[in-house]
Backbone as numpy.savetxt, mean C-alpha at the origin, in Angstrom:
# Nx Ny Nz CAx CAy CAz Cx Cy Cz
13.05 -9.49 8.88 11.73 -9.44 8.25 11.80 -8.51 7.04
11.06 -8.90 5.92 11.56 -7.84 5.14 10.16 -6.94 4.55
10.57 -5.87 4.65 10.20 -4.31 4.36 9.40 -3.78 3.35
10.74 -4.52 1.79 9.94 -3.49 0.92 8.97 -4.49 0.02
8.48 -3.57 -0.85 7.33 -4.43 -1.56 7.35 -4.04 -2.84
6.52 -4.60 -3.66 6.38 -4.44 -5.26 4.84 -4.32 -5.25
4.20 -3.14 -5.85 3.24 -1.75 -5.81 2.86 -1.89 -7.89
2.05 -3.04 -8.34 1.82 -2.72 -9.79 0.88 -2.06 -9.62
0.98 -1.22 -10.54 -0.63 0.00 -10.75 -1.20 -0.06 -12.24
-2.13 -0.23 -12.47 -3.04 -0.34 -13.78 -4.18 0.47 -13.82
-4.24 1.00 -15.07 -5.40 1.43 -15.61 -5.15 2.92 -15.30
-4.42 3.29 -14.89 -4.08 5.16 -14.99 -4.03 5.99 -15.82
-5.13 7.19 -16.51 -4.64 7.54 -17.36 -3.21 7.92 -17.49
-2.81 7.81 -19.00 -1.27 8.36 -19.25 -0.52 7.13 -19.20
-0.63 6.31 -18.31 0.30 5.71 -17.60 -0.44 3.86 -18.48
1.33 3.42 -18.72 0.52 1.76 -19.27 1.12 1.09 -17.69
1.13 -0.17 -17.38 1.52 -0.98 -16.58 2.66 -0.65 -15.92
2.44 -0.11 -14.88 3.68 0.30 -13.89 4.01 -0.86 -12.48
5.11 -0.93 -12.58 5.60 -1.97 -11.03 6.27 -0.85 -10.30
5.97 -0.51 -9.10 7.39 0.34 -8.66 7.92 -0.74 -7.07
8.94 -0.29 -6.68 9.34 -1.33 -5.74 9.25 -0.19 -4.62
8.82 -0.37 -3.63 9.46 -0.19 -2.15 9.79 -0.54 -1.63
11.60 0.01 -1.47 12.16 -0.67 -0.98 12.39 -0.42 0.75
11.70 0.31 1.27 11.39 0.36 2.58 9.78 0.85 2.75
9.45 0.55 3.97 8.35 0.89 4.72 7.04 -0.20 3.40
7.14 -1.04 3.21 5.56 -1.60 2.24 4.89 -2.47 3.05
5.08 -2.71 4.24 3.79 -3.24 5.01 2.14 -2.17 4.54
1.74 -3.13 4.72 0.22 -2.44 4.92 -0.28 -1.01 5.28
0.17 -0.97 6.46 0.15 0.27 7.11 0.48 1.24 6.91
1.70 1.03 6.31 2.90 2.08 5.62 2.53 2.68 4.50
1.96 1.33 3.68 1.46 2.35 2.18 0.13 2.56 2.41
-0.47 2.33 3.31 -1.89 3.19 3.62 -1.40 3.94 4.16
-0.64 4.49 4.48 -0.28 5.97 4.97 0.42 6.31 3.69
0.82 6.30 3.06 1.95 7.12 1.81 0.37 7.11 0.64
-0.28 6.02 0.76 -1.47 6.50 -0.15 -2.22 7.64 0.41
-2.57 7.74 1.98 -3.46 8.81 2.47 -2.80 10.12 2.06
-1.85 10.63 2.32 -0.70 11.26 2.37 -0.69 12.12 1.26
-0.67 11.57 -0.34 -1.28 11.79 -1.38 -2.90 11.86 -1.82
-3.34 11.22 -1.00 -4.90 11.55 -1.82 -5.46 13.12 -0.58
-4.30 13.18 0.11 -4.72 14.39 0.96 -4.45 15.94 0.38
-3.30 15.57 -0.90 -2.67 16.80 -1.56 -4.11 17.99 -2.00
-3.99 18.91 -2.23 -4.87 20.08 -2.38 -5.46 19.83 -3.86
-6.64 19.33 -4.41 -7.13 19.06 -5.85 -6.77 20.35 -6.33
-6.53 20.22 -8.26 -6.49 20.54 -8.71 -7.30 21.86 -9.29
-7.34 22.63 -9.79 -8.65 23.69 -10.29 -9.45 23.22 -11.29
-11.04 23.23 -10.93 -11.02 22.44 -12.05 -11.54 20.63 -12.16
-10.93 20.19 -11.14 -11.44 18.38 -10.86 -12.48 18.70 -10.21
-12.93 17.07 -10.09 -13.90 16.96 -8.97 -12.48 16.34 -7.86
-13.19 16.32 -6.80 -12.17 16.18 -5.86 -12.49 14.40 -5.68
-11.57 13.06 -5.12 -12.36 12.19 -4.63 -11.98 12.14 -3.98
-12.86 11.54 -2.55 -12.24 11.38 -1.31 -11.81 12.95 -0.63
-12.04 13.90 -0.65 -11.60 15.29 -0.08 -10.26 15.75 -0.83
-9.85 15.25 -1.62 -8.41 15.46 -2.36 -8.14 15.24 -3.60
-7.42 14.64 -4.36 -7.07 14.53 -5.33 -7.86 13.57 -6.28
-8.15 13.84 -7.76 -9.08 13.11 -8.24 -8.03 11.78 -8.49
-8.74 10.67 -8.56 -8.35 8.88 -8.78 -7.47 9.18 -9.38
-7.48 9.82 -10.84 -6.22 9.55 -11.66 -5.33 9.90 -11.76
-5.13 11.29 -10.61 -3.94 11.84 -10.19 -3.15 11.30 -9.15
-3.47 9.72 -8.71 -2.87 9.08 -7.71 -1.40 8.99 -7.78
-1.27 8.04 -9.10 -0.26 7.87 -9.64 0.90 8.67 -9.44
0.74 9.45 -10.47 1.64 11.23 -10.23 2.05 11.88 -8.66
1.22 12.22 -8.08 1.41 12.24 -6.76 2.18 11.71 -5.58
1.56 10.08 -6.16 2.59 9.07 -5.46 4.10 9.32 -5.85
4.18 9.49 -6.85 5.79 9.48 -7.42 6.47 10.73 -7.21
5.43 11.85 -6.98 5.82 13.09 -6.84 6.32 13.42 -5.23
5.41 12.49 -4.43 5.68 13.01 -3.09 6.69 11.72 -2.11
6.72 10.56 -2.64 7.26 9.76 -2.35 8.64 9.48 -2.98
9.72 9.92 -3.17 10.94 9.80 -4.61 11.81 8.38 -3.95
11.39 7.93 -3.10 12.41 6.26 -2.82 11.43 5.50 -3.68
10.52 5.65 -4.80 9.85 4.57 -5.48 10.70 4.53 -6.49
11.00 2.88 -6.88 11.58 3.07 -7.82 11.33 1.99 -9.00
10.98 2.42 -10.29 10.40 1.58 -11.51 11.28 0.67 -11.95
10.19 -0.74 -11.71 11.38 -2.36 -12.11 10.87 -2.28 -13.12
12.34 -2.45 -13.65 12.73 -2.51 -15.26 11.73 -4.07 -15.52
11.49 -3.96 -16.69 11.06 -5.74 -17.35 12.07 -6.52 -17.17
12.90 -6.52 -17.22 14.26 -7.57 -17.59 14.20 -8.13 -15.81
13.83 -7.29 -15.24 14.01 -8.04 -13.40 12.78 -8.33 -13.01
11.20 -8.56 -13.84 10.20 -9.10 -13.35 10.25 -10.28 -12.55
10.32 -10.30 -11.37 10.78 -12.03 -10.75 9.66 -12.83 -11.46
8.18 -12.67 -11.76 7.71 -13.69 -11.83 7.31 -14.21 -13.35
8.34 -13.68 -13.97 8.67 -13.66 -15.33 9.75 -15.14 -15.58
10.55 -14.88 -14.52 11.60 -16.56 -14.19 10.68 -17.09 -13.68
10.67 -19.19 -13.61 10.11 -20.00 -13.68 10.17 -20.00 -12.01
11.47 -19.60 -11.21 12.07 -20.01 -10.01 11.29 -19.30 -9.05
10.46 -20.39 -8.21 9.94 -19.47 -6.70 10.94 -18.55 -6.00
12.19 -18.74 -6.29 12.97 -18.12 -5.94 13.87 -16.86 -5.76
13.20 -16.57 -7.32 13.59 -15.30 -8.36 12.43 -14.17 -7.86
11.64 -14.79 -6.62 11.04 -13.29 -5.77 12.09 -13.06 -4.67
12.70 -11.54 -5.15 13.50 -10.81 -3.86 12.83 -11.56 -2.69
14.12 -11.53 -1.57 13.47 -12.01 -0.31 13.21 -10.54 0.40
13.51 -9.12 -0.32 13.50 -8.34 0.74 12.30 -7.81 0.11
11.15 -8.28 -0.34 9.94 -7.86 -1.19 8.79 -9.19 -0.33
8.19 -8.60 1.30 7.74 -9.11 1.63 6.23 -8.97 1.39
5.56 -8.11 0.67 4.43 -7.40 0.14 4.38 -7.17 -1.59
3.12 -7.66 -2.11 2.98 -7.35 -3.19 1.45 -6.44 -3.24
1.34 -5.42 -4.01 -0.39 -4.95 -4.08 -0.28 -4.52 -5.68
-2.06 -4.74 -5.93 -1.94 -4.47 -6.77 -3.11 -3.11 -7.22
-2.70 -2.08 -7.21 -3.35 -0.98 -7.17 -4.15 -0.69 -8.89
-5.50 -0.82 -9.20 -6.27 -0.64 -10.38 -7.01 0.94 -9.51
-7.21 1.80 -11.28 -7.85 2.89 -11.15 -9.04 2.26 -12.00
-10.13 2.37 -12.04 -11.21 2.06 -13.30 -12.38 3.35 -13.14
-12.10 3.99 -14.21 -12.85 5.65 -14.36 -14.10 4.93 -14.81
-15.35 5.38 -13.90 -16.48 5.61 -14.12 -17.42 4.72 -13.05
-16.00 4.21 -12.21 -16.81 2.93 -10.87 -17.04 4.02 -10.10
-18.26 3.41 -8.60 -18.27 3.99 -7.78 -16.70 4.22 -7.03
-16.22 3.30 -7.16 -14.83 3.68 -6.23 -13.75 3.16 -6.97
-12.91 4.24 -7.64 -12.53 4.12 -8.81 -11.32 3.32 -8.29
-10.58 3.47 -7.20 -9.25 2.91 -6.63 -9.56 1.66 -6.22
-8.87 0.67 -6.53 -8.89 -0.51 -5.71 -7.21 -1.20 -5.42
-7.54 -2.22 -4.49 -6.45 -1.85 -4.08 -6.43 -4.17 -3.42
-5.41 -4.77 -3.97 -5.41 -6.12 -3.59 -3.99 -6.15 -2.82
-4.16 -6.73 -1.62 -2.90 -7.34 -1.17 -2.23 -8.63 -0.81
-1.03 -9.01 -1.12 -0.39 -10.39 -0.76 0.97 -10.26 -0.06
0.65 -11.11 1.13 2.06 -11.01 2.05 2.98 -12.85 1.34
4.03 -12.64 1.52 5.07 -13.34 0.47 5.36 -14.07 2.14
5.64 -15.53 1.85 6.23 -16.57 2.82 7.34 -16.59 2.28
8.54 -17.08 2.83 9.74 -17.41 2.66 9.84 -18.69 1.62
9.01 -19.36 1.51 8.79 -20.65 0.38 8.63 -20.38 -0.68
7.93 -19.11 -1.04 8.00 -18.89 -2.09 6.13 -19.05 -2.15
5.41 -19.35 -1.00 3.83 -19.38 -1.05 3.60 -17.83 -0.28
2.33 -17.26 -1.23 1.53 -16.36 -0.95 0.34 -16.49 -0.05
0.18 -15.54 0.75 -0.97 -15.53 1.08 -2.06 -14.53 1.21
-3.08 -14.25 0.69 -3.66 -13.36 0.45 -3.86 -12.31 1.52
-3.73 -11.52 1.42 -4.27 -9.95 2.59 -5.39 -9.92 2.90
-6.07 -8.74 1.40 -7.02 -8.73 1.16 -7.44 -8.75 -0.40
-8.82 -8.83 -0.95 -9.27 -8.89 -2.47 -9.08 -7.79 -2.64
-9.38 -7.39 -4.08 -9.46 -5.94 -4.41 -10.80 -5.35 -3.75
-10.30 -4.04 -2.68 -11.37 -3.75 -2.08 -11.12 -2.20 -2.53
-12.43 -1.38 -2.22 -12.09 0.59 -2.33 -10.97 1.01 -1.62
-9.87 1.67 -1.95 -8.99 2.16 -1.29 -9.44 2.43 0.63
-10.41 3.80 0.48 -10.89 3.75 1.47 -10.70 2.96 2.64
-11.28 1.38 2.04 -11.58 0.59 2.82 -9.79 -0.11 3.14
-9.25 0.07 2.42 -7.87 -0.60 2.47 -7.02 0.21 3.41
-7.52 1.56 3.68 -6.82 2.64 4.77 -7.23 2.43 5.92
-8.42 1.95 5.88 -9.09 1.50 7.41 -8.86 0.72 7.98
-8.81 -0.03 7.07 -8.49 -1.64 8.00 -6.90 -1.76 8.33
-6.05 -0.88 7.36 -4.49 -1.48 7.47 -4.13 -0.11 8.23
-4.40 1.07 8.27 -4.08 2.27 8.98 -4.55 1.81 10.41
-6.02 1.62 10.56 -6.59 1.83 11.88 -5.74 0.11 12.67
-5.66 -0.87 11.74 -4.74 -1.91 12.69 -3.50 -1.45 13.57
-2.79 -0.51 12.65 -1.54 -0.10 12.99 -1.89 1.11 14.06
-3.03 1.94 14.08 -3.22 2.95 15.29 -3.68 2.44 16.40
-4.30 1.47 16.14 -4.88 0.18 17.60 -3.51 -0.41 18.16
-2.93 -0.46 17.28 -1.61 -1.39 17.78 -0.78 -0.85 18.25
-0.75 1.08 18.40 0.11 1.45 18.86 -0.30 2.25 19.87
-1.78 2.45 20.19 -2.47 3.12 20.96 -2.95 1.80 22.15
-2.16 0.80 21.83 -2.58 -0.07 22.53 -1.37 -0.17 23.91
-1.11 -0.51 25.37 -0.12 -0.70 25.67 0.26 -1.96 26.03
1.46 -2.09 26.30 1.95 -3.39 26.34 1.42 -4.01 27.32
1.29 -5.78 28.12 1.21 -5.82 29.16 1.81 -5.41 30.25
2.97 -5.25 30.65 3.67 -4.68 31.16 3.31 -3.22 31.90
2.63 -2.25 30.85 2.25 -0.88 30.92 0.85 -1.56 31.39
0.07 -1.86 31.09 -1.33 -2.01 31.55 -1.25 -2.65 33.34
-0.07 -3.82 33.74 0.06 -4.07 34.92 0.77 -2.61 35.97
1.35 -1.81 35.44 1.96 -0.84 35.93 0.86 0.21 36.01
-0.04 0.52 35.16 -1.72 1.16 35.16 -2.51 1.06 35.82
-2.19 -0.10 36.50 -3.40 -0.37 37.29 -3.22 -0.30 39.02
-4.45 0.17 39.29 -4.36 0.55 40.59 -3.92 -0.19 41.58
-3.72 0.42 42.66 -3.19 -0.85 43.99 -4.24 -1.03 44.45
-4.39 -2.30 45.28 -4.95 -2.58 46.60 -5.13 -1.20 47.28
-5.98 -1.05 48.16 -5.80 -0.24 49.31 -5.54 -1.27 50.78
């Protein structure tokens, strides 16, 4: 099954059109945790804080600062720059596409697409508030592991008397 993913980010100050790849952990879950992770860092002196942490446009920075396996695809290896369904890595099972837009209520947004082996997409989710993109893909993955197997639930349960 494959792992890593391709992470474009737009609209950051400083920053023009960035792709970075992860090449491990880019399920859902994973980068809602490496995003929480960062927007948890201690704000600046001086910002407003969003979300209890770091202001929107310091996402970017952060991410790259606290995460160092990201790594920036050159133009020359854009897969969807070649004509070939093919020319998407197979080990790039996740694509998102992370927009900052200064002056929204919720300046982060955040779109996801899980990649089929054919070379067909299928959508995650739309661009929704970050927030909302930690909840749904964090709290799946804490249900899913706070959950027990059948196995454990038949072994849980009481006897007869």
């Amino acid at each position: 099954m494959a792992s890593g993913a391709l992470l474009s980010c737009l609209g950051f100050p400083g920053w023009g059109g960035l792709h970075l790849v992860l090449p491990s952990r880019g399920d859902p879950p994973a980068l809602a945790r490496r995003l929480q992770l960062c927007l948890a860092e201690p704000r600046a002196a001086g910002h407003t804080a969003w979300d209890q942490g770091i202001p929107a446009g310091q996402l970017l920075p952060a991410l790259l600062r606290r995460h160092r396996d990201l790594e920036p695809l050159h133009p020359d290896h854009w897969p969807w720059a070649r004509g070939a369904a093919m020319a998407w890595p197979t080990a790039w099972g996740h694509r998102y596409l992370l927009i900052c837009r200064w002056g929204a209520i919720h300046p982060l947004r955040l779109s996801a697409w899980r990649h089929r082996g054919s070379g067909d997409w299928v959508r995650l989710c739309e661009p929704i508030p970050l927030p909302c993109f930690r909840e749904r893909f964090a709290a799946d993955q804490e249900m899913t592991r706070a959950t027990p197997n059948p196995t454990t639930i038949k072994a849980m349960a009481p006897t007869a008397q």
